[in-house]
Backbone as CSV, one residue per row, in Angstrom:
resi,resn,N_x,N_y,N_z,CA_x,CA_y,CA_z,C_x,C_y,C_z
1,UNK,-24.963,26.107,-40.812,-25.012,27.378,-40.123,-25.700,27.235,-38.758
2,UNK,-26.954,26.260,-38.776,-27.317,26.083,-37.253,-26.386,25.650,-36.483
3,UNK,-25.624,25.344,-36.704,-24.911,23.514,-35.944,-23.884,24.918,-35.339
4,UNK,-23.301,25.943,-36.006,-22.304,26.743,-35.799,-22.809,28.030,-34.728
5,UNK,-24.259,28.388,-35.141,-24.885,29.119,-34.155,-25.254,28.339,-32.630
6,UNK,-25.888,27.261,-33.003,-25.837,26.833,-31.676,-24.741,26.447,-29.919
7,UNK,-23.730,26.099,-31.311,-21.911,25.900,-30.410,-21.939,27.368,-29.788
8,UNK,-21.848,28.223,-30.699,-21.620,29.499,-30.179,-22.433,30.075,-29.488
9,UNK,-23.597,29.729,-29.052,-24.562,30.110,-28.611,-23.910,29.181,-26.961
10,UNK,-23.824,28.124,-26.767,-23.123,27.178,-25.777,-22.572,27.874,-25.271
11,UNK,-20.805,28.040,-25.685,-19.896,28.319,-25.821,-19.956,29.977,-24.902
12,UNK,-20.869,30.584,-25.319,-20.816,32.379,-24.914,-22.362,32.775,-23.634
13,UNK,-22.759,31.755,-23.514,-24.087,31.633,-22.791,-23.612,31.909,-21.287
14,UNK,-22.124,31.280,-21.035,-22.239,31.732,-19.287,-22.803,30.635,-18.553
15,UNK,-22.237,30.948,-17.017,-22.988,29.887,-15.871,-24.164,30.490,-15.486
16,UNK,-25.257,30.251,-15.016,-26.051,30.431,-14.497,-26.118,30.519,-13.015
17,UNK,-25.319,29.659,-12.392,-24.491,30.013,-11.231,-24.526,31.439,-10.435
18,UNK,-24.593,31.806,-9.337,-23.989,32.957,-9.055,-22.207,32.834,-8.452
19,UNK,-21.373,34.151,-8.406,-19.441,33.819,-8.336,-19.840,32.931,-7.252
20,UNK,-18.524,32.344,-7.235,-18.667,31.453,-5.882,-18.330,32.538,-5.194
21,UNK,-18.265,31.855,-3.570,-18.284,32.457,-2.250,-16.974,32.177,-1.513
22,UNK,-16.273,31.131,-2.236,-15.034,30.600,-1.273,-15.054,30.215,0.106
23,UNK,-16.676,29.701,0.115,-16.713,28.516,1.757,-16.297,27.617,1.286
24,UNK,-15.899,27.149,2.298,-15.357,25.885,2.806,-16.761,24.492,2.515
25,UNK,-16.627,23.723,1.637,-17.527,23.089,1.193,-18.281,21.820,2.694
26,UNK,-19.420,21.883,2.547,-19.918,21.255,4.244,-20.287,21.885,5.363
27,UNK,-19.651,23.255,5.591,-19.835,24.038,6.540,-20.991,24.907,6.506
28,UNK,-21.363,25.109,7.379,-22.867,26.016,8.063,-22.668,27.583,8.631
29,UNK,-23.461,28.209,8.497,-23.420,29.527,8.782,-25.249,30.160,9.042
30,UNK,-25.000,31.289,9.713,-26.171,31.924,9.877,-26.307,33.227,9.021
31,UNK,-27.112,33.412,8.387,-27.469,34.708,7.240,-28.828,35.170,7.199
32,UNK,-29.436,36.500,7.661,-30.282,37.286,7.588,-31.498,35.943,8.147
33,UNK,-30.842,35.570,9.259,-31.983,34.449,10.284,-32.318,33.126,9.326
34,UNK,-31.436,33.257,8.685,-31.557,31.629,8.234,-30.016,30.678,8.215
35,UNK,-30.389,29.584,8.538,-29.203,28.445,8.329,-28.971,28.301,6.996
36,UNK,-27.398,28.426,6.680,-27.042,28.268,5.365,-25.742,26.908,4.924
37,UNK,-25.884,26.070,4.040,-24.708,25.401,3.923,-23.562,25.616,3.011
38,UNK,-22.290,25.490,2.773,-21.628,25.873,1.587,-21.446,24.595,0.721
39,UNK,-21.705,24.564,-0.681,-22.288,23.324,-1.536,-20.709,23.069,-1.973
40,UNK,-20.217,22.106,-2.584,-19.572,21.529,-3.283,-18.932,22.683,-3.878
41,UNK,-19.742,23.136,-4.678,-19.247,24.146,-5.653,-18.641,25.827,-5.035
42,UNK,-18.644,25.446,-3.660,-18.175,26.559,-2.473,-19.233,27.911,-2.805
43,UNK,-20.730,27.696,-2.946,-21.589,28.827,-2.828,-22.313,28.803,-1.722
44,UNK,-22.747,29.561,-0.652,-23.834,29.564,0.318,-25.159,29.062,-0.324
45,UNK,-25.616,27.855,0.738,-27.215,27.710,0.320,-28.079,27.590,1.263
46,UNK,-29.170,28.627,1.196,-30.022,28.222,2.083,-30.185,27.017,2.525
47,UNK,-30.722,26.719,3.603,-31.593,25.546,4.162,-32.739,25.554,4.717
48,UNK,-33.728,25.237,3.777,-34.853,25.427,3.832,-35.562,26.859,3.148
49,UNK,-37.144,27.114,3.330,-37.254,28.625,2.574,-37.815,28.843,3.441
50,UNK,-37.879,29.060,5.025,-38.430,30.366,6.349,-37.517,30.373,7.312
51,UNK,-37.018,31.565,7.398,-36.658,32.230,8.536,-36.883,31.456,9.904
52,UNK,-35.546,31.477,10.615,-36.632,30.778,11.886,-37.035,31.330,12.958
53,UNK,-37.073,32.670,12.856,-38.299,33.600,13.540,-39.427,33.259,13.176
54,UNK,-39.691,32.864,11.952,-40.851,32.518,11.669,-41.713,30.687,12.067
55,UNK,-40.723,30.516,12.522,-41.094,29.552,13.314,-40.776,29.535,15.058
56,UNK,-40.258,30.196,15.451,-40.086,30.580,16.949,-38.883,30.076,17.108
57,UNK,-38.055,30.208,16.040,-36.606,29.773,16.664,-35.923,30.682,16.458
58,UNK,-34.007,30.701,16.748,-33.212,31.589,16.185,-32.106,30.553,15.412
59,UNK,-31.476,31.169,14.551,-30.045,30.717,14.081,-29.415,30.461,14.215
60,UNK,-28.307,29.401,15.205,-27.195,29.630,15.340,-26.611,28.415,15.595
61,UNK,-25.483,28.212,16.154,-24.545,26.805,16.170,-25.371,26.088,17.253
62,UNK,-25.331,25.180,17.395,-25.694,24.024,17.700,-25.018,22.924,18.182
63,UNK,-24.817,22.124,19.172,-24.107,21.204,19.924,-23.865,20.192,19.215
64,UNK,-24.523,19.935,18.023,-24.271,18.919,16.772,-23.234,20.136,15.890
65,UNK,-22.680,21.189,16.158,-21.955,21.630,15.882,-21.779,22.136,14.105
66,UNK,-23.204,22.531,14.223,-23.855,23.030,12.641,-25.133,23.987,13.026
67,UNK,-25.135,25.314,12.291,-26.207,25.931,12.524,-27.242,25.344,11.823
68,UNK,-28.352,25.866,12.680,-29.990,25.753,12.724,-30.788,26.214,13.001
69,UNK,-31.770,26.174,13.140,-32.597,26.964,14.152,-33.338,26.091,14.899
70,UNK,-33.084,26.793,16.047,-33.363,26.077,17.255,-33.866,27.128,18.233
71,UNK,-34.511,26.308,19.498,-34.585,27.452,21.037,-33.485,28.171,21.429
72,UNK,-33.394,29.189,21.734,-32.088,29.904,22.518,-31.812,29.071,22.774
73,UNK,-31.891,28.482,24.128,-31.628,27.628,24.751,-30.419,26.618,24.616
74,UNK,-31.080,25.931,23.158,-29.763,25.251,22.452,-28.661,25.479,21.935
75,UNK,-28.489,27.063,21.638,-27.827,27.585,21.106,-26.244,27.157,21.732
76,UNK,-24.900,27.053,21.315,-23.738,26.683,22.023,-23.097,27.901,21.497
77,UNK,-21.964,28.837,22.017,-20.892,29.350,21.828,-20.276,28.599,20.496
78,UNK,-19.257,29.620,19.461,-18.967,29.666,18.050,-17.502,29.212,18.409
């Protein structure tokens, strides 16, 4: 009876996961002032855990052609 509760317990438990997002796996984006990547599994992931206001930067694409945070300055057209 364990061996049968536990399968079923497996079996009906769910991903832990949140739905995917349908990015494009590799690619970068900017979200609520942070740099984000899309994983393998096509979900947004942070990069890193602060804001980069909170470090004196902003978000955005980058001449290495991936967001970050960086100076205005560096910032390139999308």
């Amino acid at each position: 009876m364990k061996v049968l509760l536990t399968i079923s317990l497996f079996l009906f438990a769910g991903s832990c996961l949140p739905p995917q997002d349908g990015c494009r796996p590799n690619t970068t984006t900017c979200m609520n002032d942070r740099p984000y990547v899309c994983s393998g599994t096509e979900r947004w992931t942070p990069v890193g855990d602060t804001a980069c206001a909170d470090v004196g930067a902003v978000c955005c694409m980058t001449s290495d052609a991936v967001h970050a945070c960086v100076p205005q300055a560096a910032c390139v057209e999308e």
